[in-house]
N, C-alpha and C positions, 0 to 999 in steps of 0.2 A: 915419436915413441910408439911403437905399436901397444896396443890394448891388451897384447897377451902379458907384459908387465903386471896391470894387476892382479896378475894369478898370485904375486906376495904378497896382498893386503889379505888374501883368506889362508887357513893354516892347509885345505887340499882345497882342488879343482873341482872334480867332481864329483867330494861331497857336499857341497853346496847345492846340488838337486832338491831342493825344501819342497819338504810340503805346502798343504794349502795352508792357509790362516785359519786360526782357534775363533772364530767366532760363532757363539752359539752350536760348538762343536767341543765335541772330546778327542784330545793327540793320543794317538798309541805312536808306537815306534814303527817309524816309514808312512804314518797317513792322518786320517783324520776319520771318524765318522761323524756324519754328519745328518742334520734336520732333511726328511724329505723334504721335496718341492710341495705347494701346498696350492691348488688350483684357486682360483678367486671364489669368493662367496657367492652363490646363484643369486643373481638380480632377480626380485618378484615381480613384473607386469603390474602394479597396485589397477582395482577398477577406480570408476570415479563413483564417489559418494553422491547418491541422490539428495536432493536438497527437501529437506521434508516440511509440511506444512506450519507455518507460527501461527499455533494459537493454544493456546491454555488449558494444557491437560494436566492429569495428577498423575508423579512420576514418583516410583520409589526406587533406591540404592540397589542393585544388584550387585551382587562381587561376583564375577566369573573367576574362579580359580582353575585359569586353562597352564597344562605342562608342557601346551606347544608354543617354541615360539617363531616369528617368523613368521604368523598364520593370520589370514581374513578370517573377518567375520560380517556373517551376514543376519542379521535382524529384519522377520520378513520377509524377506527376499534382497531387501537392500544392503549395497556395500557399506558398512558404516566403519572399520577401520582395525588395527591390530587386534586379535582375540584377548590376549592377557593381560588387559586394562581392565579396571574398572567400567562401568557402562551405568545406563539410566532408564528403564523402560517404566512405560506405565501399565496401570495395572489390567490384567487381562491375560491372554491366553498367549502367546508368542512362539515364532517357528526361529530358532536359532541354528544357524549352521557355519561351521570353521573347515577352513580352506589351507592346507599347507603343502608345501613338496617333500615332507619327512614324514608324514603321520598322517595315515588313512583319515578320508573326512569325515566328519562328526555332525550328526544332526539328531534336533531333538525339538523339545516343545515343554516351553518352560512356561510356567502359571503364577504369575506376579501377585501378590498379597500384601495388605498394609502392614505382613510381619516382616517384611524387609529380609526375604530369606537368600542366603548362599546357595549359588548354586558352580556343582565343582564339574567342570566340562573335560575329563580326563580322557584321553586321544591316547588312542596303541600307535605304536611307531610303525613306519613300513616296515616289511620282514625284508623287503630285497635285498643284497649287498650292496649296490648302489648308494640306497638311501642310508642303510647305516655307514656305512662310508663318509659319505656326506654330514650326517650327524657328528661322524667321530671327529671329523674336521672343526665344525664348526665350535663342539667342548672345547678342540686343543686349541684353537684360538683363541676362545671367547670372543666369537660374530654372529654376526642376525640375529642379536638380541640374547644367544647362550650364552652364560655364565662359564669362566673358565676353568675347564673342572676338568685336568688329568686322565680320573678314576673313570669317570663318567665314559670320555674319549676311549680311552682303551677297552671298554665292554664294548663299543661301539666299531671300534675296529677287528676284536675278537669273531663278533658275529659274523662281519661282512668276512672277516679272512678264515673264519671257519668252511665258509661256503667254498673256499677255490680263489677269491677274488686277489688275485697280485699287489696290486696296489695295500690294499690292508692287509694283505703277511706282512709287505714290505714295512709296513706302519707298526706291525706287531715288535718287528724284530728291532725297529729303535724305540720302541717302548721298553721292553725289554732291556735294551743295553743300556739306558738312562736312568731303566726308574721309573718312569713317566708311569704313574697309574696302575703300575705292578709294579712287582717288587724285582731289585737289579738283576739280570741271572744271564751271563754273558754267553751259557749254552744256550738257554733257551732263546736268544737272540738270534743265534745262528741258524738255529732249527727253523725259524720263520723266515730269516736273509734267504736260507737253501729253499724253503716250497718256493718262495717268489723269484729268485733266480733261475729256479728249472723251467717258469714258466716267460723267460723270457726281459724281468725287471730290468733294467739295467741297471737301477742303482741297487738294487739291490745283489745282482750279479760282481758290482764293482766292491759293494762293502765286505761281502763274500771272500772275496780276493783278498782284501786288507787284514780279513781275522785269520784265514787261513798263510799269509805269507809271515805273520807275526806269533801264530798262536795263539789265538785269542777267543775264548767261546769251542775251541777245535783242536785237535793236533793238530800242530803247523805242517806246512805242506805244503813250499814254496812254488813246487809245479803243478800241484791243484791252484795252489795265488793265480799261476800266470794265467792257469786254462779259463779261469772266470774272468780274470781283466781282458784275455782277449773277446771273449766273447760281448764284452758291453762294449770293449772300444771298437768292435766292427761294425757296432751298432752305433757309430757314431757319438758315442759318451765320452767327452776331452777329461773329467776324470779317470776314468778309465784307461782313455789313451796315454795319459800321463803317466799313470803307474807303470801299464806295462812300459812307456818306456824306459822307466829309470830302472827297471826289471832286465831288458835289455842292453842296457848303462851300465848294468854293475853284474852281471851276469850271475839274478838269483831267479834259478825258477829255470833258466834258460841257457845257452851257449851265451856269450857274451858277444854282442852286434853293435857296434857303436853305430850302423848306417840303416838298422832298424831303430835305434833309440831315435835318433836325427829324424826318421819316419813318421814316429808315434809322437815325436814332441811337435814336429810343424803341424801334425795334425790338429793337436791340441789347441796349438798355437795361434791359430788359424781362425780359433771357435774364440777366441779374447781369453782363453784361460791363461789369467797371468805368469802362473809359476811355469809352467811349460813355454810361456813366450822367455822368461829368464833363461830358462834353460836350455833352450835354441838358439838363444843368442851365448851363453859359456860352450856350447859346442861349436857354435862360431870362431869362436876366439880362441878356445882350444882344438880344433880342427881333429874334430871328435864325430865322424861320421858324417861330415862336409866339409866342404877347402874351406882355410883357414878365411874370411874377410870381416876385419874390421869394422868395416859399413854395416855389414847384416847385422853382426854382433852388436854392435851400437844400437843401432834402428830395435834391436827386440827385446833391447836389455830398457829403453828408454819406454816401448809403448808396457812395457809390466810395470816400471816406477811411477807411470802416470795413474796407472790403473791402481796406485795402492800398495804395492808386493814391496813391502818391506828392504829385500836385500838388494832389489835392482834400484830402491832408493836409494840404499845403501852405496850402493856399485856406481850410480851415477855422481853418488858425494865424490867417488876418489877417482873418478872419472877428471873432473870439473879439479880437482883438489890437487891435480896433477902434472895437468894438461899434455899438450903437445901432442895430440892423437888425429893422425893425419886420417882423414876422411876422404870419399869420393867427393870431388869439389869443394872439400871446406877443411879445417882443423880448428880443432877444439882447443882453445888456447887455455892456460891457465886463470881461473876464474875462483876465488876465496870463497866471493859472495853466495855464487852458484853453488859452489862445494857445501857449504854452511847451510842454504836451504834444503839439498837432500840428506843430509845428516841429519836436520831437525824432523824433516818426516820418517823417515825409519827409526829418529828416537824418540818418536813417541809413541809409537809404535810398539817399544818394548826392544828396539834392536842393540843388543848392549855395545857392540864392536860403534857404531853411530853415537851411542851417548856417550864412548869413552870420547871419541873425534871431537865431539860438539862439545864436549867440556875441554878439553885441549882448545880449541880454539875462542872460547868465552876469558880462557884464562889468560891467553897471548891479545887476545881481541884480532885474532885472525878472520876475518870477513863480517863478521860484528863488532857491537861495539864492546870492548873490554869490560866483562862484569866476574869476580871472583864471584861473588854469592851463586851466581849461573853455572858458572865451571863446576860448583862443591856441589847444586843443585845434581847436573847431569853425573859428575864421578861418581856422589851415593849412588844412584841407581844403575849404572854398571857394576859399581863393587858390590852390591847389593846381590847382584846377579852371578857371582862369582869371579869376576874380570880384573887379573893381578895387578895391571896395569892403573886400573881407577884403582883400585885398593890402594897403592903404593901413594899415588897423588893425593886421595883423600887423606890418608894418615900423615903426610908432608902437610898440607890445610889445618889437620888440628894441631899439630907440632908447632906450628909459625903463624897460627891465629889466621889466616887468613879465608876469610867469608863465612868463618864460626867462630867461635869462644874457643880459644887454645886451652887445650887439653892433650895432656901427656898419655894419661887412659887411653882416650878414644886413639890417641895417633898411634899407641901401641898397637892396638888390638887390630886396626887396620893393616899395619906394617906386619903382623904377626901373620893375617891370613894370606898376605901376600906372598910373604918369605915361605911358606909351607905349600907355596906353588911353582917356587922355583927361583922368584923374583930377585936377583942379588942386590938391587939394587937396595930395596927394602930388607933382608939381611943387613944388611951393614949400618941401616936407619934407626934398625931397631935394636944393633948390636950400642949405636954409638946414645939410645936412649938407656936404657937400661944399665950404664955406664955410673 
């Protein structure tokens, strides 16, 4: 059987180009915006604490109330350990000084008394874009001992992107688009994607693309979309190159190139970006801007189901669910078990076409073991999802008691949303309840 068969377990070919996965991201239509990349938190060099003399002095409570954090502190000259602890000195005259890579350093000379007095060591921040950058970073995590604070973050990236700096426009404009620390404002989002795109961002050149191919924060303006995707995919950005492939996939923005899309997806492809390696392999198999071979198709539709991608999970379940798909050197024979494993990762995933398969087969005990409560478990959450076919089956379950408490209600109500989707078979279920 060739592989191009499974083109009937999806309703088109190639609309199945999906985006990336919603994690920690928002879907508009055709993409995702998503969280910058977030550089690691600067490791500090700690010095080594001198070891100071034992013997018996008289020591009163100091509170340092320092607003840096992340920072040495030095008592006397010595290293003695984080600034925004508490500390101990005795009484007399002392040279205190604090050490950070975010906030100019602080020295002074503090005079200890048996009134046990407070003293507040408040540090100005670096002015450079760098450092508040770095600051903005560390709020939006909550690292090197910051508090995770939004608000705080986005004054912080304000500054540095006031200056010119790319990276914090880029940080502005999904602040902006989220929320994060201002307030939502899908223009104003855009307006910081564009300073940081003109200066070269890439992702923010790609996100650029995405509000303007959609609409979104801009007038749409699918050949402004493309002129920014290509510009970060030559920059080597596999988001980027993905979009604009599926741009030359379906011919928005562009002439319509199915051996430029095949271009832009193997490049993607190439980088492990999963959706683009799926996609390289459905133009395999649909021989969509490369000769048609099975093998390639296989081979890139299996390393995106390893890596996670939902549909090529999916695609492997009816792959395996099917069999008989002759390979270089090998064929894929029909395999239940196999089938039922990738069904169960795209359905949990949320993949509803997977959860309807893997309740069909919970219910027959086709590559598991026969469980109805399993089957009614996986049909709700397809039918849940609008999916006529679990609807139909779920509302047969509560009809016939089976892996719920039979109920005429619920079977109706199921059978009802089904039949209003076309379902005849549910027609005539709910024609012969309501009888």
């Amino acid at each position: 059987m060739k592989i191009k068969r499974l083109l009937n377990w999806f309703l088109v070919a190639v609309a199945v180009m999906v985006g990336v996965n919603a994690v920690g991201q928002i879907m508009i239509p055709g993409g995702s915006i998503q969280k910058p990349p977030v550089p690691a938190a600067k490791q500090r060099q700690k010095p080594k604490k001198k070891e100071r003399p034992k013997k018996q002095v008289k020591y009163y409570d100091v509170t340092f109330s320092c607003n840096a954090y992340d920072a040495d502190l030095y008592i006397d000259g010595d290293y003695v350990g984080d600034a925004n602890i508490i500390w101990t000195l005795k009484s007399g005259s002392h040279r205190v000084k604090v050490v950070t890579d975010y906030y100019n350093d602080y020295l002074t000379t503090i005079n200890v008394s048996s009134s046990k007095k407070s003293f507040d060591l408040t540090l100005t921040e670096k002015a450079d874009a760098e450092s508040q950058l770095q600051l903005g970073y560390n709020y939006h995590e909550g690292r090197s001992g910051f508090p995770q604070d939004n608000t705080e973050a986005a004054k912080r990236f304000r500054k540095a992107a006031e200056t010119g700096h790319a990276e914090a426009q880029n940080w502005m404009g999904y602040c902006y688009f989220f929320g994060e620390g201002v307030p939502h404002n899908e223009t104003e989002a855009a307006k910081w994607y564009h300073k940081a795109a003109e200066q070269g961002n890439i992702y923010a050149q790609s996100l650029l693309g995405l509000m303007y191919e959609v609409g979104v924060g801009v007038e749409q303006d699918k050949t402004e979309a493309v002129k920014w995707y290509r510009l970060a995919a030559e920059q080597g950005f596999d988001e980027a190159q993905y979009q604009l492939a599926k741009c030359y996939q379906s011919g928005i923005g562009v002439i319509q190139n199915y051996d430029e899309a095949a271009k832009w997806f193997r490049l993607a492809a190439e980088q492990g970006l999963a959706s683009a390696q799926f996609s390289l392999g459905i133009c395999y198999m649909s021989s969509l801007g490369v000769p048609e071979d099975d093998t390639e198709s296989f081979k890139w539709i299996l390393k995106a189901a390893e890596k996670g991608f939902d549909e090529a999970q999916f695609y492997m379940g009816t792959i395996y669910d099917l069999g008989d798909l002759e390979l270089e050197g090998t064929v894929i024979k029909e395999d239940k078990t196999e089938a039922a494993k990738w069904y169960r990762l795209a359905a949990e995933q949320g993949h509803v076409q997977a959860q309807k398969y893997l309740g069909d087969f919970y219910e027959k005990g086709i590559g598991v073991e026969q469980s109805i409560p399993e089957a009614v478990k996986w049909y709700r959450k397809a039918a849940e999802q609008g999916d006529a076919f679990a609807q139909y089956n779920l509302g047969y379950c509560y009809e016939n008691g089976n892996g719920v408490t039979q109920s005429k209600t619920e079977a109706a109500k199921w059978y009802r949303k089904a039949a209003e989707q076309g379902n005849t078979s549910a027609k005539k279920a709910l024609e012969q309840l309501e009888k």
